[in-house]
N, C-alpha and C positions, 0 to 999 in steps of 0.2 A: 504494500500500500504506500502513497506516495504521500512521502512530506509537502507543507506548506512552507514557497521558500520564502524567503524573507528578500531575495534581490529580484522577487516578479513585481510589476505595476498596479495587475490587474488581476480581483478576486477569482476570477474562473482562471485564471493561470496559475495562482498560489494553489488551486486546490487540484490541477493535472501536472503539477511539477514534479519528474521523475523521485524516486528515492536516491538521494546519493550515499547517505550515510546515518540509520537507527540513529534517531534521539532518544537515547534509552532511560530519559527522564518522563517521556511526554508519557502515557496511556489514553490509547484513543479510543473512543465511546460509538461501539457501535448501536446502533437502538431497531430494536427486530419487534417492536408494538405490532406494526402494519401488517406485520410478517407472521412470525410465530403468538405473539398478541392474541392476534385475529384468530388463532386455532382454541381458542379459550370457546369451551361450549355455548354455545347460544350466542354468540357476537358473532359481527357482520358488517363492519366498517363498510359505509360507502364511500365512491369517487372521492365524494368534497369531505367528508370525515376523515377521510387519508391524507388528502391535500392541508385540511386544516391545522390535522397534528402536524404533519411532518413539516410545514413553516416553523409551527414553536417549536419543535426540536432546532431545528437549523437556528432559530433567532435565540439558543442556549449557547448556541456551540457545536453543537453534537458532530463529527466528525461523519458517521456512515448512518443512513435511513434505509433499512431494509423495505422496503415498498410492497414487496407481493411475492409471489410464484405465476409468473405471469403465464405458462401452458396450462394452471387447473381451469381456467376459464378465459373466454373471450372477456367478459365484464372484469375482469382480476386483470388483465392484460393492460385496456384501457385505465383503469384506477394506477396501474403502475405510470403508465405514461402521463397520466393528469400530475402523478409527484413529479417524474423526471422534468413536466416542462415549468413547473411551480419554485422547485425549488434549484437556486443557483449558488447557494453558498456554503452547500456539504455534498459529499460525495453521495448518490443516490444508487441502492445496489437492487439487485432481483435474483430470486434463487432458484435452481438449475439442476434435475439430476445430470449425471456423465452422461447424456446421451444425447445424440446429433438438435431433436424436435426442442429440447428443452431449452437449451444455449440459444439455439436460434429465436425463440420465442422470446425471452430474456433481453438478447439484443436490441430484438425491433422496438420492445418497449421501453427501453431506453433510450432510447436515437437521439431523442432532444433534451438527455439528461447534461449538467455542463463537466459535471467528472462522474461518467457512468461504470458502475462494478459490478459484474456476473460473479457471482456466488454458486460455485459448482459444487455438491456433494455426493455423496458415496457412502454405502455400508460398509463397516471395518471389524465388526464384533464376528466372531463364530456361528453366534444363534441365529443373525442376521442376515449372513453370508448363505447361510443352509436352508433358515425356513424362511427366508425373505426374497433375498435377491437371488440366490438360487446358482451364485458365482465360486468357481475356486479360486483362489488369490489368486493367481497370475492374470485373470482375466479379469478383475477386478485392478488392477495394477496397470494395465492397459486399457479401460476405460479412465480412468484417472490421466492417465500420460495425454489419451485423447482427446477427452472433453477437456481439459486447461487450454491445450494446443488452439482447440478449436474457438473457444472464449477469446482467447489473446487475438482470436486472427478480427475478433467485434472491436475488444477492449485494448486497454493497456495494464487497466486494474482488475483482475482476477484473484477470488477469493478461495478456498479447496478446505471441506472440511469435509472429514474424517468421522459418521456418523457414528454412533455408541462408543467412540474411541477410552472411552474410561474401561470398558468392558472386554477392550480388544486386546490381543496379543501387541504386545509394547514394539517389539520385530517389526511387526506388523503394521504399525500405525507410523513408525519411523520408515520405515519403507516407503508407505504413501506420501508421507509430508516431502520425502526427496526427489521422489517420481514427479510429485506437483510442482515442486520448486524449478525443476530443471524442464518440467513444459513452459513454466513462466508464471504461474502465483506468484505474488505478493507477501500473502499473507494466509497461514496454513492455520484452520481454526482445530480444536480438540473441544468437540461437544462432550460431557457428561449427559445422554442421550433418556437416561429414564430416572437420574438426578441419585446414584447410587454411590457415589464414589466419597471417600473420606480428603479433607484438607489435605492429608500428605501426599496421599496418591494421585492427585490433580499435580500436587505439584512436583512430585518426580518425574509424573510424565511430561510434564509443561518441561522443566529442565531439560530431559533428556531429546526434546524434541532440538527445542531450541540450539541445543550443543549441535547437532547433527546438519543444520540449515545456512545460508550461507549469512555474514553477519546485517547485511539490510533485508532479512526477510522477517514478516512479525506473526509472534506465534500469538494467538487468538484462542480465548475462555470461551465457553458459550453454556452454561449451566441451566438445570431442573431441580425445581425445589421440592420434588418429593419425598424425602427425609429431611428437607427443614434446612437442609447446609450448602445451599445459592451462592446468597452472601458470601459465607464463609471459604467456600472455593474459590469463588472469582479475586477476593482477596490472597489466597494462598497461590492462587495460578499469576498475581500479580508481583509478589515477592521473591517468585521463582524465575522471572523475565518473561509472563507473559505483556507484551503492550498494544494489546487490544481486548477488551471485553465489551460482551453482547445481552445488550441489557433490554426490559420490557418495562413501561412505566405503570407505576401500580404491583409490579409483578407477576399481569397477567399470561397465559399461554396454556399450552396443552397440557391437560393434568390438573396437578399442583400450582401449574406457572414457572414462569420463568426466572431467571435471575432480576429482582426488583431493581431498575432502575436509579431510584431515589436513595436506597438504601448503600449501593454501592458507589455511587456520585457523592454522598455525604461521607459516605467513609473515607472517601481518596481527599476530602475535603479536610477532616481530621484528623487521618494519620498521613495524608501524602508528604509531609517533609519528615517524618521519623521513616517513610519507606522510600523515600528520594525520587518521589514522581509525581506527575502535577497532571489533570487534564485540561481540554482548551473550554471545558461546557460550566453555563452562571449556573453557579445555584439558587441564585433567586428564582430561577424559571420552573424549581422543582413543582414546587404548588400549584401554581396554573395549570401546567400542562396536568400534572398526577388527577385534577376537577376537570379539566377537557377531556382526557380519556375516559372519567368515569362516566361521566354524560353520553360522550357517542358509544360507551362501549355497553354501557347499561349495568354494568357489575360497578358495587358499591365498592368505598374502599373499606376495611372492617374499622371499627373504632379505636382498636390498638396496633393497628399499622403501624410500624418503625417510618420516623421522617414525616410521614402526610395522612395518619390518621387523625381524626379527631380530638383524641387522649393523648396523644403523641406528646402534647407539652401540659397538658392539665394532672395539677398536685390534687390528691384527693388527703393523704393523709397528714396529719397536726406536724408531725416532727418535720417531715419534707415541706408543707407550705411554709414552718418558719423559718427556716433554711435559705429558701428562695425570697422570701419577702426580705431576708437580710442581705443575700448576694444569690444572683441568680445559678451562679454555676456549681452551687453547691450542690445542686441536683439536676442541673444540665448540661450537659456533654458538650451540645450544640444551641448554639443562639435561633431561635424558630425565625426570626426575622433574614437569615442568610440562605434559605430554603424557602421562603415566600411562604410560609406557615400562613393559613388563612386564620387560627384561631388565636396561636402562640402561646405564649405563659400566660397561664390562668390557675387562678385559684378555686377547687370547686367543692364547696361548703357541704360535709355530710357529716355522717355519725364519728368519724376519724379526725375531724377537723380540732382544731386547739382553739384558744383565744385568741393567738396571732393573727389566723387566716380569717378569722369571725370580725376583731376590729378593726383590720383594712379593707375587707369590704364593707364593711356600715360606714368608715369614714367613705370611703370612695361613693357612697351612694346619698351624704349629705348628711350621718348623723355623727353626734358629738357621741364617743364611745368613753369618756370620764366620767369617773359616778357613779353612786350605787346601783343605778337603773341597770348598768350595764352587766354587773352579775345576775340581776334576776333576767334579765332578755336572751344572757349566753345558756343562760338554764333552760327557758323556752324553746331556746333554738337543738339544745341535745334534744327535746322531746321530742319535736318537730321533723327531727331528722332521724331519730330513730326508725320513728314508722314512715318516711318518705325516702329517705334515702339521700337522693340530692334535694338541695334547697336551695330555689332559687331567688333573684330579686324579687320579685312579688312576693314571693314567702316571708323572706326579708321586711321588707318593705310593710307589709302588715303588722309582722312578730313587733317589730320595733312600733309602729304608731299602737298598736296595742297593748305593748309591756306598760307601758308608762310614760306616755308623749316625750320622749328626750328633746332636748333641743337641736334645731337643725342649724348645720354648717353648709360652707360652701361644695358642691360636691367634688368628690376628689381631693378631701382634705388631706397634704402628707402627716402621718404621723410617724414619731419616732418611736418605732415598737423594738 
């Protein structure tokens, strides 16, 4: 995959400028929403729902937009080409089994992409090879040599992954990624295919690929979070020299989903200078986009979603709101406002709540919290929350004109708790 130079003019040339030499600082963000996204049951992105995300992706940053599978459908085709001609200022890619119909399909639809990428893939696991694709390696190894070949002769940027490669013979998967390299990939991806594999083992094979490939080619994460460890691969395949991962926003996709988006963008955000790598994507953009996909994709995001749920930055219990009402990082990792957090730090008043988190929101809502009043109103309000659980302003807002008319302040009064 091709660096952005720095001595080009012009944004469509910064973004088709040859690789001369791995920036092994950068990791580039591929976003497979459009793509593997879209395999998430019951979703169905249209034309302009693909168009629409893949702008916010591109106005993040985001290096690659996986668009479609442009041969499952004539309509999937079109929908590719409505992103290649929309968007100009990230690489626009479509994915492609090894075989003649697929690439060609891929191509067309990309024609008026400004840096267009075929994504060629192949089965690599045993059970795959047998009860799937129905190939002996060698001929498996020769569609590979062939479809790259045939991609390069569309593109310049060709991608080659290695499907169930966590599952496959290591031989095996090194083989293909050399066979790809030397047709002319870029960039050799290592899927975790049905999302089984542990941190380590992602990332030995991420090494040992890497050692094997010439030093401007990038080896590429692409994970399933069916046993819950996405995230945590795509992090270990990144400390081991992967510089590329393929991420879905929300963490929607086939299954379980994908590797979450947000959640690995905010981690390279956190830990990228203790792991010496930085990407080019805002994270302010996380939140918009993560509420734009929820909407066209129709899948909610849960309430404790890491990064862009709900809860994500809301304290429910006494010890933790006072904490944060003292300094916020005491119990956050991450600033919600650098993630475009639509809700942020919030305090949210229940049975767990203290005095702390009780008299900054009564000042914040205009009452004087000094005074005896104020013991018998925090007494009402454990009662109140017992049997309700949360308690909100209007709860509030009652409990206090009812304890005992307190006198009102300006609202948003600071106090010094």
């Amino acid at each position: 995959m091709s660096e952005r130079s720095s001595t080009t003019t012009s944004p469509d040339d910064a973004i088709v400028a040859p690789c001369k030499a791995l920036d092994l600082s950068r990791v580039h963000v591929f976003d497979t929403t459009l793509r593997d996204g879209e395999q998430t049951a019951g979703v169905c992105f249209s034309a302009q729902d693909k168009r629409d995300i893949a702008l916010q992706l591109a106005a993040m940053g985001v290096d690659v937009i996986e668009a479609g599978f442009p041969v499952s459908s004539s309509g999937e085709a079109q929908a590719v080409a409505g992103v290649a001609r929309a968007v100009r200022d990230a690489r626009v890619c479509a994915l492609a089994r090894a075989v003649p119909a697929d690439i060609d399909a891929a191509a067309r639809a990309l024609e008026s992409a400004a840096a267009p990428r075929i994504h060629v893939f192949v089965n690599s696991s045993e059970v795959q090879l047998a009860h799937q694709l129905r190939r002996a390696r060698e001929q498996v190894v020769a569609m590979v040599e062939a479809g790259v070949a045939r991609a390069r002769e569309h593109v310049d940027d060709v991608e080659f992954s290695a499907m169930d490669a966590t599952r496959a013979d290591e031989d095996f998967v090194v083989e293909l990624a050399r066979t790809a390299a030397r047709a002319g990939a870029r960039v050799v991806n290592l899927p975790d295919t049905v999302g089984c594999a542990l941190p380590r083992d992602v990332a030995a094979l991420v090494a040992r690929v890497r050692a094997s490939l010439p030093d401007d080619a990038i080896v590429s994460f692409h994970g399933q979070d069916d046993l819950g460890l996405a995230t945590a691969n795509a992090l270990a395949a990144v400390e081991a020299g992967a510089r590329q991962v393929e991420l879905a926003v929300n963490g929607i996709g086939e299954r379980a989903g994908n590797t979450a988006f947000e959640e690995v963008v905010a981690a390279l955000h956190v830990h990228g200078r203790r792991l010496g790598v930085t990407t080019g994507v805002d994270p302010r953009g996380i939140g918009p986009v993560s509420t734009l996909v929820a909407e066209r994709s129709r899948v909610a995001v849960p309430p404790n979603k890491a990064v862009v749920g709900h809860n994500a930055f809301r304290h429910a219990s006494g010890i933790h709101q006072d904490g944060v009402l003292k300094h916020r990082e005491t119990y956050e990792c991450l600033d919600p406002a650098v993630v475009g957090h639509p809700v942020g730090t919030e305090i949210v008043l229940g049975k767990l709540s203290g005095r702390g988190g009780f008299a900054s929101r009564a000042a914040a809502l205009g009452y004087e919290v000094h005074g005896p009043w104020f013991e018998r109103a925090f007494a009402r309000f454990q009662e109140l929350a017992q049997d309700k659980g949360e308690v909100d302003d209007g709860d509030l807002r009652g409990l206090f004109d009812e304890a005992c008319a307190p006198r009102r302040i300006a609202p948003g009064y600071a106090l010094d708790l």
